[in-house]
C-alpha positions in Angstrom: -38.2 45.3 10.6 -40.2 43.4 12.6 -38.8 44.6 16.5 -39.7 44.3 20.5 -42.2 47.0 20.3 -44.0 45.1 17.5 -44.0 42.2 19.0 -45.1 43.5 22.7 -47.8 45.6 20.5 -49.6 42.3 18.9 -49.2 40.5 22.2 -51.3 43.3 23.4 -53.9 43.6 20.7 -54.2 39.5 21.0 -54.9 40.2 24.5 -57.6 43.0 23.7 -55.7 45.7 26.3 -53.2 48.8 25.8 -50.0 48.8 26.0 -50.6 51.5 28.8 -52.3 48.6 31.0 -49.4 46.3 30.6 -47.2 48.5 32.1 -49.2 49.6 34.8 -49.8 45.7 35.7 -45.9 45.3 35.9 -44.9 48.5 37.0 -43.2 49.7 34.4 -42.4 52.7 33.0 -44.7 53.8 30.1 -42.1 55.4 28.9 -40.3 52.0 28.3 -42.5 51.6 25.1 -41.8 54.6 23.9 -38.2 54.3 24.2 -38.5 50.8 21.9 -41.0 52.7 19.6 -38.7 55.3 18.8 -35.8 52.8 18.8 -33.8 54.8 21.9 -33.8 50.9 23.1 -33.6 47.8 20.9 -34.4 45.5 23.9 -35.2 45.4 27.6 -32.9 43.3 30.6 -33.6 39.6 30.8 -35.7 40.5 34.3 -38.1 42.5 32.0 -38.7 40.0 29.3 -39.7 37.6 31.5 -42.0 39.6 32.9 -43.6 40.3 29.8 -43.8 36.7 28.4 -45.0 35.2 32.0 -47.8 38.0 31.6 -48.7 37.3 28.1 -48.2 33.0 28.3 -45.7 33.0 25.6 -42.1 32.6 25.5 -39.0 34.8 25.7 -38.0 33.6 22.9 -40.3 35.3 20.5 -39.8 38.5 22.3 -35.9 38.4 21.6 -36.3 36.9 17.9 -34.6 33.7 18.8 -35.4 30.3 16.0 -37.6 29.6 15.2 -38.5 33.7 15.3 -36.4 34.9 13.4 -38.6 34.2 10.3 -41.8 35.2 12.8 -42.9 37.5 10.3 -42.7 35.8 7.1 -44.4 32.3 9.4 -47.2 34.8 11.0 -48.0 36.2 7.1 -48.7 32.9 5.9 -49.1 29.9 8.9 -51.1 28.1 6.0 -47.9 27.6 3.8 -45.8 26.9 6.9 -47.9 23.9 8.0 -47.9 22.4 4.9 -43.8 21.9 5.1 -44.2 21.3 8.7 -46.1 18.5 8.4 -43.8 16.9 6.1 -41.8 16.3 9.7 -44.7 15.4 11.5 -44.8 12.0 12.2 -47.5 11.5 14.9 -51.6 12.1 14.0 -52.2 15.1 12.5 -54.9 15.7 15.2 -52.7 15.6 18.3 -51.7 19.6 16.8 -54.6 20.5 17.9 -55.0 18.6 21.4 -51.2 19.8 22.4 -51.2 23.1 21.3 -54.9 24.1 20.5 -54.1 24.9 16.7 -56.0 23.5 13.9 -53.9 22.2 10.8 -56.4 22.4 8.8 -56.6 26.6 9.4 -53.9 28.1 11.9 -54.8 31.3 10.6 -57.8 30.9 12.9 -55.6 29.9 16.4 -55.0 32.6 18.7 -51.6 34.4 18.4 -50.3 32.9 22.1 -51.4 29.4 20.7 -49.7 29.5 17.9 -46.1 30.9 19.2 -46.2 27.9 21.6 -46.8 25.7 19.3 -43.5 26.8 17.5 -41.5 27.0 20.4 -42.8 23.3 21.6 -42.3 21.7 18.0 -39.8 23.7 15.5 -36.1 23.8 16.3 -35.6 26.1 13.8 -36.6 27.1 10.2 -35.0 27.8 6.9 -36.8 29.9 4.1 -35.6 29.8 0.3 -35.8 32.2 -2.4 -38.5 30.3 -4.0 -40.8 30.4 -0.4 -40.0 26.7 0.6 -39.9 26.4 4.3 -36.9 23.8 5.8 -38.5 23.2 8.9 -36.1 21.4 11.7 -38.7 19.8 13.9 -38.1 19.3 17.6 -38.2 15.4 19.0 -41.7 15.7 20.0 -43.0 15.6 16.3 -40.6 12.3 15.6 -42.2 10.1 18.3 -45.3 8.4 18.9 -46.4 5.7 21.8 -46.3 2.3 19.6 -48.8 0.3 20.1 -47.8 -3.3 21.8 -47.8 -5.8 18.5 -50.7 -8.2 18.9 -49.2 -12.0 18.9 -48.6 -14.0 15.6 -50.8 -16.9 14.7 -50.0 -19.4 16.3 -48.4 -17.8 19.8 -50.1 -18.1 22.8 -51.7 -15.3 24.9 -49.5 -15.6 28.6 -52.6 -14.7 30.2 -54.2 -17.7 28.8 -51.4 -19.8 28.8 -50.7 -19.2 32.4 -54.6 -19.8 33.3 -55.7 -22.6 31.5 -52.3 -24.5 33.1 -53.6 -23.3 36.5 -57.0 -24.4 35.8 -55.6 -27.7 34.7 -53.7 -28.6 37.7 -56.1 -27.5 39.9 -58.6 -30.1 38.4 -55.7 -32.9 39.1 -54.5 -33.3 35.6 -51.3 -35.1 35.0 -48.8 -32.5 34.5 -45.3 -33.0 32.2 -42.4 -32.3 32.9 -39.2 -33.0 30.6 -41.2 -36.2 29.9 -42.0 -36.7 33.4 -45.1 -36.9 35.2 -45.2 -33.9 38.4 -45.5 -35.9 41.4 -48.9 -34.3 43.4 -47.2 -32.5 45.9 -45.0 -30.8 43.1 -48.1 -29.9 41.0 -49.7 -28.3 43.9 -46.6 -26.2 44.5 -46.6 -25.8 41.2 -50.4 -24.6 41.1 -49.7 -22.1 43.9 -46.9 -20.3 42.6 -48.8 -20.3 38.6 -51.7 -18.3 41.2 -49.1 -15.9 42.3 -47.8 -15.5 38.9 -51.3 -14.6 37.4 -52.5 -12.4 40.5 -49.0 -10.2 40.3 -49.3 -10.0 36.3 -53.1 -8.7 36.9 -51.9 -6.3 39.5 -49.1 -4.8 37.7 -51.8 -4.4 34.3 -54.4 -2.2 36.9 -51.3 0.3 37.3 
């Protein structure tokens, strides 16, 4: 069974230090890895654990087994197999897995350990495994959503920005403007005029922020 002490033990070995050094950087006991070794403890107080996974940048949660680590063993065997399933959930491009969590798609048997259990704890709810090896992967809501991208107008439908300038532009040059039908008398269409100005200057401003 994959327990704490093996867990603590690859954090270390990832790290490139002995378990020894750990515990003399938190001031523990070294005789608190023994214990787990030998199993005299299954598991340490929640003040302890969170020592452990601020020092090693990973999560409680893979210290105490919690989903998606329950199935850490079988997932850490073969990460290859696992990504292909997870992507089937993945709906945002493939390359932002490695920008967000540092962990190629393409070979997550080369990203570091730490790398790796974040990126489960950031994108996998939990996981499922059947008797055949097929991972059920229940993906958190970051792997649903991407920014959409503004749709660009129809043919046809005018840019505001142009609209709104070339209507500026043509008052200012003393063209008749319409109305419902009727003409804009010229104090109106220098009103007008100002307040298009306004309009324009508080769109630009509100597109620099």
């Amino acid at each position: 069974m994959y327990n704490l002490y093996d867990r603590i033990i690859d954090l270390c070995d990832n790290m490139g230090i002995k378990p020894g050094k750990m515990c003399n950087d938190l001031s523990f006991s070294r005789g608190m890895m023994t214990d787990l070794k030998m199993e005299r403890k299954q598991s340490l107080s929640t003040d302890t654990l969170s020592k452990i996974s601020d020092y090693f940048g990973v999560t409680v949660n893979f210290l105490i087994a919690r989903p998606p680590f329950d199935y850490w063993t079988q997932i850490n065997r073969d990460r290859s197999s696992f990504m292909h399933f997870f992507l089937q959930c993945w709906k945002r491009p493939v390359e932002e897995i490695q920008t967000l969590w540092n962990v190629n798609p393409e070979n997550p048997e080369g990203s570091n350990l730490t790398d790796f259990i974040r990126f489960l704890d950031e994108s996998v709810e939990k996981v499922l495994l059947s008797s055949s090896g097929e991972w059920t992967v229940f993906a958190k809501a970051i792997c649903q959503h991407q920014k959409e991208k503004p749709a660009a107008p129809k043919d046809g439908e005018p840019d505001v920005k142009e609209a709104l300038t070339d209507m500026a532009k043509r008052a200012a040059q003393g063209a008749l403007l319409m109305y419902d039908g009727e003409p804009l008398d010229s104090e109106t269409q220098r009103a007008f005029e100002a307040s298009l100005r306004v309009v324009i200057a508080t769109l630009e401003g509100r597109r620099g922020k």
